[in-house]
C-alpha positions as CSV (number, residue, x, y, z in Angstrom):
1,X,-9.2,-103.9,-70.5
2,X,-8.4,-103.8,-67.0
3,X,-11.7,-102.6,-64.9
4,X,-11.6,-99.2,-63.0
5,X,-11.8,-99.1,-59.4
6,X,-15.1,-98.3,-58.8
7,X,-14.3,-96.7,-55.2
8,X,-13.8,-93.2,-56.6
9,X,-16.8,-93.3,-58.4
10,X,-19.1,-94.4,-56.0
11,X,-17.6,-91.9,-53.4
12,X,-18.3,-89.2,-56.1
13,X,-21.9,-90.6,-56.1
14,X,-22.6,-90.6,-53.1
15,X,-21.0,-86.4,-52.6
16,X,-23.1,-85.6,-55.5
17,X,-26.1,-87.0,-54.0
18,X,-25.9,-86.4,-50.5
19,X,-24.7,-82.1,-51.7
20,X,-28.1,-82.8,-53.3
21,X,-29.8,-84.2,-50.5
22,X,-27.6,-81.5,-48.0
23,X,-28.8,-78.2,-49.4
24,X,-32.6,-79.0,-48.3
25,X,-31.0,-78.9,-44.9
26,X,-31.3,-75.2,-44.3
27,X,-34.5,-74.7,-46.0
28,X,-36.8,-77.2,-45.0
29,X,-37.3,-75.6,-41.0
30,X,-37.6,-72.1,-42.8
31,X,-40.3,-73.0,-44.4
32,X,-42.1,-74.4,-41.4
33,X,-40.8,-73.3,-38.5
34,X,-39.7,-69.8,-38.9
35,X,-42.5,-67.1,-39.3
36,X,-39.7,-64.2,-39.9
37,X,-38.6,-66.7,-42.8
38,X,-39.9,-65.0,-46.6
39,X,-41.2,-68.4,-47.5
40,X,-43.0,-69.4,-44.3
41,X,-46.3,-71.7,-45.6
42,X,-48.7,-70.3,-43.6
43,X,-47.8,-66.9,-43.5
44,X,-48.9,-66.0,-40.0
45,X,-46.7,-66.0,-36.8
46,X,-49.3,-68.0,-34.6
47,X,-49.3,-71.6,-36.5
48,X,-45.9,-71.6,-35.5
49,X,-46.2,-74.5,-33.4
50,X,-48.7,-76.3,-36.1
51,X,-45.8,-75.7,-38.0
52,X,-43.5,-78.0,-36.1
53,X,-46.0,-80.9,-35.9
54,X,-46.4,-80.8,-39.9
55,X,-42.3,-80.4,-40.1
56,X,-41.5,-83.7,-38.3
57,X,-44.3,-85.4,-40.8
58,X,-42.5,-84.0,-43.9
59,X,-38.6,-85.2,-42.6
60,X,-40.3,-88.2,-41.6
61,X,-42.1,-88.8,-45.2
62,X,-38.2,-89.1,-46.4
63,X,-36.9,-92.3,-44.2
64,X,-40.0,-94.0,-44.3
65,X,-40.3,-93.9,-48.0
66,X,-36.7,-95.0,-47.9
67,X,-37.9,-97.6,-45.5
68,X,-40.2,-99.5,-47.8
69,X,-38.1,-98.7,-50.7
70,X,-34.1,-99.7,-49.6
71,X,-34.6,-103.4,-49.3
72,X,-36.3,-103.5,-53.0
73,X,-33.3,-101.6,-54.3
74,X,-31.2,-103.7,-52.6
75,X,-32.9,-106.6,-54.3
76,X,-32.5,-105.7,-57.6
77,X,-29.1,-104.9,-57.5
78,X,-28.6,-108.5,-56.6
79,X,-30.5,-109.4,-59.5
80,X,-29.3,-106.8,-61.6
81,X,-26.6,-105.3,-60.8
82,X,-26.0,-102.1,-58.8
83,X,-25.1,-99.9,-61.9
84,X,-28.4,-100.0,-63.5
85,X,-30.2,-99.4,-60.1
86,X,-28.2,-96.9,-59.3
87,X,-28.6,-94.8,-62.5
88,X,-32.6,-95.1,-62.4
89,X,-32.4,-94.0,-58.5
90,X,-30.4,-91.4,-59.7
91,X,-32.9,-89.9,-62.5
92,X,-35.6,-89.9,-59.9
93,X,-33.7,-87.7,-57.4
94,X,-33.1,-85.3,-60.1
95,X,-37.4,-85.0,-60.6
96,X,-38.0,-85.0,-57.1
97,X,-35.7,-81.8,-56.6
98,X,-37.3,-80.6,-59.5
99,X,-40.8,-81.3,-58.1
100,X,-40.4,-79.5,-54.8
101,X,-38.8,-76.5,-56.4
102,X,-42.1,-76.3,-57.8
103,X,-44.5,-76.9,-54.3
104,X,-42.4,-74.2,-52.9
105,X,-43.4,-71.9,-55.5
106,X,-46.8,-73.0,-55.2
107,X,-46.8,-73.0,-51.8
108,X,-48.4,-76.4,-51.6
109,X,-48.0,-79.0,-49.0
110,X,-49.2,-81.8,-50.9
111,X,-46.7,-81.1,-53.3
112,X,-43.9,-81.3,-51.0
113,X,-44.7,-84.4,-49.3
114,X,-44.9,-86.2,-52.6
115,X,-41.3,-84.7,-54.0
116,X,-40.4,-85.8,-50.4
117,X,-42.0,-89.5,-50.6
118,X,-40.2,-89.8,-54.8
119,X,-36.6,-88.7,-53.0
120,X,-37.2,-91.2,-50.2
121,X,-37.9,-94.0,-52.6
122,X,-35.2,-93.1,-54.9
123,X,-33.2,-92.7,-52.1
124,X,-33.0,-96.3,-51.5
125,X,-30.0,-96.7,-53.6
126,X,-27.9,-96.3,-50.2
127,X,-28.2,-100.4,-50.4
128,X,-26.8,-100.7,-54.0
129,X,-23.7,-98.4,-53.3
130,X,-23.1,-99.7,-50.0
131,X,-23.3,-103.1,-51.7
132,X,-20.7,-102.3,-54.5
133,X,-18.1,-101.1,-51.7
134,X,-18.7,-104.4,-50.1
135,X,-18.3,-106.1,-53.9
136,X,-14.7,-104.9,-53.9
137,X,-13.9,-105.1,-50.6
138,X,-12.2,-107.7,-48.1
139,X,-13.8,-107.9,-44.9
140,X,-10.9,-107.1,-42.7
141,X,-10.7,-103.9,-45.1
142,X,-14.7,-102.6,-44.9
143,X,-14.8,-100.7,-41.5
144,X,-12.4,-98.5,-43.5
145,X,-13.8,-98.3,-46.5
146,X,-17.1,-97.7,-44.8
147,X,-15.2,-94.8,-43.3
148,X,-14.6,-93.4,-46.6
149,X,-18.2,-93.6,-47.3
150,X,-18.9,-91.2,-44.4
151,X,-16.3,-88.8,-45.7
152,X,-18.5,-88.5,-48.4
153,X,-21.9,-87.9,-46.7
154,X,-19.6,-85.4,-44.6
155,X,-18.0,-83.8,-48.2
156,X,-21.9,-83.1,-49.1
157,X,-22.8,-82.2,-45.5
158,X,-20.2,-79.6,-45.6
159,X,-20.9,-78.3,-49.6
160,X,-24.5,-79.0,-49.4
161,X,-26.0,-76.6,-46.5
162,X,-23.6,-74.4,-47.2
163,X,-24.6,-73.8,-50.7
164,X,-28.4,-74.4,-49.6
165,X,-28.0,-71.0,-47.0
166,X,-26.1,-69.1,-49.5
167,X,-28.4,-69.8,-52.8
168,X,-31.5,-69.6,-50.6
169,X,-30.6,-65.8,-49.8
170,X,-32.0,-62.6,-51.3
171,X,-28.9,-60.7,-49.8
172,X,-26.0,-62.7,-51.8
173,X,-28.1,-62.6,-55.4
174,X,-31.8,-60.4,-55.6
175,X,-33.6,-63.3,-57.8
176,X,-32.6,-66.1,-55.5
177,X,-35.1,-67.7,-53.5
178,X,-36.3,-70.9,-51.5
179,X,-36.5,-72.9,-54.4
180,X,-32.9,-71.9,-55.9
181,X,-31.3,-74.7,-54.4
182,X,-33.1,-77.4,-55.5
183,X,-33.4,-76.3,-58.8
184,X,-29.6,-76.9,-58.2
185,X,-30.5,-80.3,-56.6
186,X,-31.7,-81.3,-59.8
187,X,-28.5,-80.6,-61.7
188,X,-26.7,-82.1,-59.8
189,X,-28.3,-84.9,-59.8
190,X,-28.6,-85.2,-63.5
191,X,-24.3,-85.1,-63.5
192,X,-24.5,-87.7,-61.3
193,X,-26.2,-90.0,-63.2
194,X,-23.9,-89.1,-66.1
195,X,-20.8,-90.0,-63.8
196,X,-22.1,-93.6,-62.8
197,X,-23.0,-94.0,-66.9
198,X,-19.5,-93.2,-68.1
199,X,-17.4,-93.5,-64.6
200,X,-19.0,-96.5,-63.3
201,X,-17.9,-100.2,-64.3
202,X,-20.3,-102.8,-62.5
203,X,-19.1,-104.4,-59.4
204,X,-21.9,-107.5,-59.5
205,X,-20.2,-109.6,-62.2
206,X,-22.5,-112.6,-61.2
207,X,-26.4,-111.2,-60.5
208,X,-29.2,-113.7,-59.7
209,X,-31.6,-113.2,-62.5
210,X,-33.9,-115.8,-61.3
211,X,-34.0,-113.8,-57.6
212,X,-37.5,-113.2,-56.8
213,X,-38.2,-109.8,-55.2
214,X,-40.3,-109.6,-52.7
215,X,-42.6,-106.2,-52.7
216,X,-42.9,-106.2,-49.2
217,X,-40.1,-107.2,-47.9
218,X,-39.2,-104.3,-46.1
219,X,-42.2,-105.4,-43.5
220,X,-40.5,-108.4,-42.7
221,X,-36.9,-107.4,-42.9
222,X,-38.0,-105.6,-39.3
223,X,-38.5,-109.4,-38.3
224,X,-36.1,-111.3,-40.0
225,X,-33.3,-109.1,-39.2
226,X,-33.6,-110.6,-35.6
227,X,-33.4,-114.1,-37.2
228,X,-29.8,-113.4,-37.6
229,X,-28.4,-114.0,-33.9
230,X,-25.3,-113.1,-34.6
231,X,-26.5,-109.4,-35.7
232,X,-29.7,-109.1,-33.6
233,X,-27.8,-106.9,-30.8
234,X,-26.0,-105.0,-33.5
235,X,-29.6,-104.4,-35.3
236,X,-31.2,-103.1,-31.9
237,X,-28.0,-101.0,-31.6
238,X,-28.4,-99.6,-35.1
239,X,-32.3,-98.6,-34.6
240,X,-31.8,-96.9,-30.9
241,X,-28.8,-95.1,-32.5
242,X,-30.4,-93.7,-35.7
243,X,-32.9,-93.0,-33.5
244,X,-31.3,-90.6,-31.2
245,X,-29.2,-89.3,-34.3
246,X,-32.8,-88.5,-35.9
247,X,-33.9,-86.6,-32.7
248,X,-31.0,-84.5,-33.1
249,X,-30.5,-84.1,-37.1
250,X,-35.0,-83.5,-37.6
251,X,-35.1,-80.6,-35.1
252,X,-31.8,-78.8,-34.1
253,X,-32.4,-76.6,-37.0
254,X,-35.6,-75.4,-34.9
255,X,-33.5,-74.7,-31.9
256,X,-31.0,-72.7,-33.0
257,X,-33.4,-70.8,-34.9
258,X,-35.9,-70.6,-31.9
259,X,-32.6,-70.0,-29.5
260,X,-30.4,-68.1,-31.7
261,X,-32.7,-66.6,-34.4
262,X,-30.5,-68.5,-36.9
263,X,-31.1,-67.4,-40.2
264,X,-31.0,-70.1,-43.5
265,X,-27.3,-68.8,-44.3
266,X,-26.3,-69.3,-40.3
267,X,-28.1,-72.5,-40.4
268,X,-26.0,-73.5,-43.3
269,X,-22.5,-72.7,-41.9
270,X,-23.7,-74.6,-39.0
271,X,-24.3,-77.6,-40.7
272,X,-21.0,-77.5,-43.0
273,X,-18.7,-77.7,-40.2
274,X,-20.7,-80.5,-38.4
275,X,-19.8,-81.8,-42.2
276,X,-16.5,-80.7,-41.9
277,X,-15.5,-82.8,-38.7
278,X,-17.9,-86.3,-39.9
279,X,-14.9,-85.6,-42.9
280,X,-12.2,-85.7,-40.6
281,X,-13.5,-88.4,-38.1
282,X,-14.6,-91.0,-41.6
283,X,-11.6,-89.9,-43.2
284,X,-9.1,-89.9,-40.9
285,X,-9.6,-91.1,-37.5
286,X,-11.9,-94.3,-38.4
287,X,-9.0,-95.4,-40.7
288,X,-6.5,-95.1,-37.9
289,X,-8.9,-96.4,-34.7
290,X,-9.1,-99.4,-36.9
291,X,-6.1,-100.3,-36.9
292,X,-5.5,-100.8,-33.6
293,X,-9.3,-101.7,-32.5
294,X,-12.2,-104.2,-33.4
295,X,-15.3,-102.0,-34.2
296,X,-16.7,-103.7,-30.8
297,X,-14.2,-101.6,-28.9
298,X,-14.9,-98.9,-30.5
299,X,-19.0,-99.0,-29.9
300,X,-18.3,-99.4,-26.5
301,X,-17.4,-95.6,-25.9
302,X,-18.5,-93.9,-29.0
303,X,-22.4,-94.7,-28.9
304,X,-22.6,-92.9,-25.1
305,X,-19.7,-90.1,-26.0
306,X,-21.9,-89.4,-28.7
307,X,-24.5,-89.1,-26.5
308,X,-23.5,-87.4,-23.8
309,X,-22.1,-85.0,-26.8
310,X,-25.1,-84.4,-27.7
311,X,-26.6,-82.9,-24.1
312,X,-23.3,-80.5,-24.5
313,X,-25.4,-78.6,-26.5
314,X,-27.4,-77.4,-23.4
315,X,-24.3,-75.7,-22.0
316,X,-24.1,-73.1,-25.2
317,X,-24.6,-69.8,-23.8
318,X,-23.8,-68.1,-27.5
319,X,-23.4,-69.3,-31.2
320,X,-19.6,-68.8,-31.3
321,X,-19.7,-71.7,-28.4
322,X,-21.3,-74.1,-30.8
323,X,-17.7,-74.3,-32.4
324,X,-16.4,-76.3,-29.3
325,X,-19.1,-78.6,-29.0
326,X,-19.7,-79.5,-32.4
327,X,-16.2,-81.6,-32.7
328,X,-17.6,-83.9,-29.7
329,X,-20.2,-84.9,-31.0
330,X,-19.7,-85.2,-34.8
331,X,-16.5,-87.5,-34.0
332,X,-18.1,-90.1,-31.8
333,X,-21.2,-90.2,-34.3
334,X,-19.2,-90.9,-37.1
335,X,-17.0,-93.4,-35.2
336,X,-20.2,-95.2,-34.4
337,X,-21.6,-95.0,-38.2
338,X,-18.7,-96.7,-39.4
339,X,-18.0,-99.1,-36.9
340,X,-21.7,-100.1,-37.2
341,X,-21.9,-100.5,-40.9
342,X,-18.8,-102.5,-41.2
343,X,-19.3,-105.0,-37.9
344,X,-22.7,-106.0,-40.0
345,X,-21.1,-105.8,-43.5
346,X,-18.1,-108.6,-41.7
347,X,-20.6,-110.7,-40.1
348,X,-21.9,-112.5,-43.6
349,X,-20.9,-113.8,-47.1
350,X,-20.7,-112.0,-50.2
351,X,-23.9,-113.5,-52.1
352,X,-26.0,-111.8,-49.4
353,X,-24.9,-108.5,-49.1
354,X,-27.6,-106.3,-51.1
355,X,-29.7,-108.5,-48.9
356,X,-27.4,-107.7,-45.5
357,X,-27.4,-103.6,-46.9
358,X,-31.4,-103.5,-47.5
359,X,-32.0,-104.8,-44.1
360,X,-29.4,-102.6,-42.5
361,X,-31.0,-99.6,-44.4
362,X,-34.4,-100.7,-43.3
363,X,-33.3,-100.2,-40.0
364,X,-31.5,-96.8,-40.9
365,X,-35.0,-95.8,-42.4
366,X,-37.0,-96.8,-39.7
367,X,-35.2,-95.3,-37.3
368,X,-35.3,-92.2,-39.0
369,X,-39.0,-92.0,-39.9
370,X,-40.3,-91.9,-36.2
371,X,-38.4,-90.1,-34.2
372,X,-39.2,-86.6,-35.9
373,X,-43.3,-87.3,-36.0
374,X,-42.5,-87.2,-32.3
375,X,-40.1,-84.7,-32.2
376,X,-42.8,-82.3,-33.7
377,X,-45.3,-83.1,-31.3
378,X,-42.5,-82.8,-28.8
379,X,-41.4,-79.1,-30.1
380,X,-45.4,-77.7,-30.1
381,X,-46.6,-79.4,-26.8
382,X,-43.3,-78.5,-24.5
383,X,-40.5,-76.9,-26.1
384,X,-38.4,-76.6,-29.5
385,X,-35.4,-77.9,-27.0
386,X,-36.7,-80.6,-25.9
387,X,-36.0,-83.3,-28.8
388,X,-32.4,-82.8,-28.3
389,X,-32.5,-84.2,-24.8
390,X,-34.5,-86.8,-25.9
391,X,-32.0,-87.6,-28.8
392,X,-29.2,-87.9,-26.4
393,X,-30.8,-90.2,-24.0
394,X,-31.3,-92.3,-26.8
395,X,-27.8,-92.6,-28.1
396,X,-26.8,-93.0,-24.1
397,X,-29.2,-96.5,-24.3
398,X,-27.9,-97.7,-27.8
399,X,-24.9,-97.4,-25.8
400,X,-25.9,-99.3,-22.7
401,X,-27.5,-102.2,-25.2
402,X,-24.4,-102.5,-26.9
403,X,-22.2,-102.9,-23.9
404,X,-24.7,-105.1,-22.0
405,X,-24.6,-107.4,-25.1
406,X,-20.9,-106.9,-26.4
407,X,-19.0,-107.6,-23.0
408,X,-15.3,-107.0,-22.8
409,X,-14.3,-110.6,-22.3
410,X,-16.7,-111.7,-25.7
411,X,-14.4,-109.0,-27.9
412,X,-11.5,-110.0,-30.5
413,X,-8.9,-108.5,-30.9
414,X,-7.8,-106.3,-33.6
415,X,-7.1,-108.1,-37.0
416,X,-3.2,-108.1,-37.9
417,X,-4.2,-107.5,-41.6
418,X,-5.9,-104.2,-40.2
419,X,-1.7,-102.9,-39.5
């Protein structure tokens, strides 16, 4: 029997898990950062700004659980194989939904960070199902393919906080709450794992049993990912620019709601067409810029135009003017995503590439688990602004690294086979 292409699949996956991971969105700076919000934790106006120090811990628990836990994952789907990681990843996202529904309705903190820390862990699997594209895939053809993969995270991005706003609110059905949507979560995930059981064919037809994991590995991944010198700039590029993308992602939910009094439903439809133009860049416009460009080129311009989109945001006098500079910014960022992911996917061989994909997540993680600590300390000491400009400098400088060590001259050209 002939195997199925595994490409739908995994792009179902990853929609079903990132919708999962998508209708938090909305909820999470309610619950901290809003005192008019039903669900607020403390329940009094004035630990407001106590409230965004302890938001930027709990987005931060996330990535750096993901931090210590990609590289792992990554490991054993080398050894394994990526299905069976994939499924038990899976099964833990499903509890960990399930889990904060539950702190919510307590009203516990502790609670939360744990379901938090179990989704971060779990969440590792990004390394497995980046590793299966890269199973099936030629080189020349990954940038694309990549692509594809952020038309997915942009699918969820658009379902996902749009269904988080709507089953978060009172107004659209009396008994629905805070927790609604991850009850949801946890569905979800559960038909996910059912998809990858029946939909899924494994994509690692020759795993390393004898590969010795390493439990800390994600320590020295930091490290060893400068032993590669070929991707050591591209590494650097990748931590400045999840960085700055961090900035943004952990804390313009506080801004619109400190500057705009957006409400979880608002915040939602904000975040779903941020979703719906990462679908249109990863879908459409990666796929045609790489025909025609290396993803060097591309870099060049798209790391500080994402940037610089992102200091447009200052200029919005209303909400209807978010709609114009939304576009600038979510197509440059996902230009730069992809382009990122497939230069580092190209650079090595195909025994290594759960290695290559737990490293680069590392990275992702790491990036991601910082910046919102100090985006919350950031938000309480000078303003909830204030990590936005601070998120665009920093996609400005992944810029500036990337062109100071990609220079023109030291670019190829665009591959033939890419026509």
């Amino acid at each position: 029997m002939k195997p199925k292409n595994p490409l739908p699949v995994v792009l179902l996956t990853i929609f079903l898990d990132l919708l999962g991971y998508g209708i938090l969105i909305p909820i999470l700076p309610q619950l901290l950062a809003n005192p008019a919000f039903p669900g607020f934790i403390y329940g009094h106006p004035e630990a407001v700004r106590r409230g965004y120090i302890l938001l930027g811990f709990l987005i931060a628990v996330f990535p750096l659980s993901q931090f210590l836990a990609a590289p792992i994952l990554g490991q054993f789907s080398d050894r394994f194989g990526r299905k069976k990681i994939i499924v038990y990843s899976l099964m833990g996202t499903a509890f960990s939904h399930v889990l904060f529904a539950w702190g919510i309705h307590m009203g516990s903190l502790p609670i939360l960070f744990i379901a938090r820390f179990l989704d971060g862990v779990t969440g590792g699997n990004i390394a497995a199902v980046q590793a299966a594209i890269a199973d099936v895939t030629p080189p020349e053809n990954r940038t694309r393919n990549f692509g594809l993969i952020g038309a997915a995270f942009g699918l969820g991005f658009v379902v996902g906080p749009f269904l988080g706003g709507k089953l978060s609110d009172p107004s659209v059905v009396s008994w629905f709450d805070a927790a609604t949507p991850f009850w949801f979560a946890a569905a979800l995930s559960l038909a996910n794992v059912i998809s990858v059981i029946f939909l899924f064919d494994e994509t690692h037809l020759t795993p390393d049993h004898t590969l010795a994991v390493r439990w800390l590995k994600s320590v020295h991944n930091i490290v060893r990912a400068f032993g590669f010198h070929r991707l050591r700039a591209v590494y650097a590029t990748t931590f400045l620019f999840n960085c700055g993308f961090s900035f943004f992602t952990s804390f313009i939910s506080v801004y619109l709601i400190s500057r705009f009094s957006f409400s979880q439903s608002r915040l939602g439809d904000f975040f779903a067409y941020v979703g719906l133009w990462v679908i249109v860049t990863q879908g459409f416009i990666t796929r045609r810029v790489s025909r025609s460009f290396s993803e060097p080129q591309v870099l060049r311009l798209s790391l500080i135009l994402c940037g610089s989109g992102v200091l447009t945001y200052f200029l919005v006098k209303t909400p209807s003017q978010l709609f114009m500079v939304v576009p600038l910014f979510a197509v440059f960022n996902g230009l730069s995503q992809a382009n990122l992911s497939g230069l580092v996917s190209r650079s090595v061989g195909p025994s290594i590439q759960g290695e290559i994909m737990g490293i680069q997540s590392s990275i992702q993680a790491l990036g991601h688990s910082i910046p919102p600590i100090l985006a919350g300390f950031l938000a309480a000491g000078i303003r909830p602004s204030f990590p936005l400009l601070v998120s665009g400098g920093t996609l400005i400088l992944a810029g500036v690294v990337f062109v100071v060590t990609h220079p023109s001259s030291s670019m190829p050209p665009p591959q033939a086979s890419r026509a």
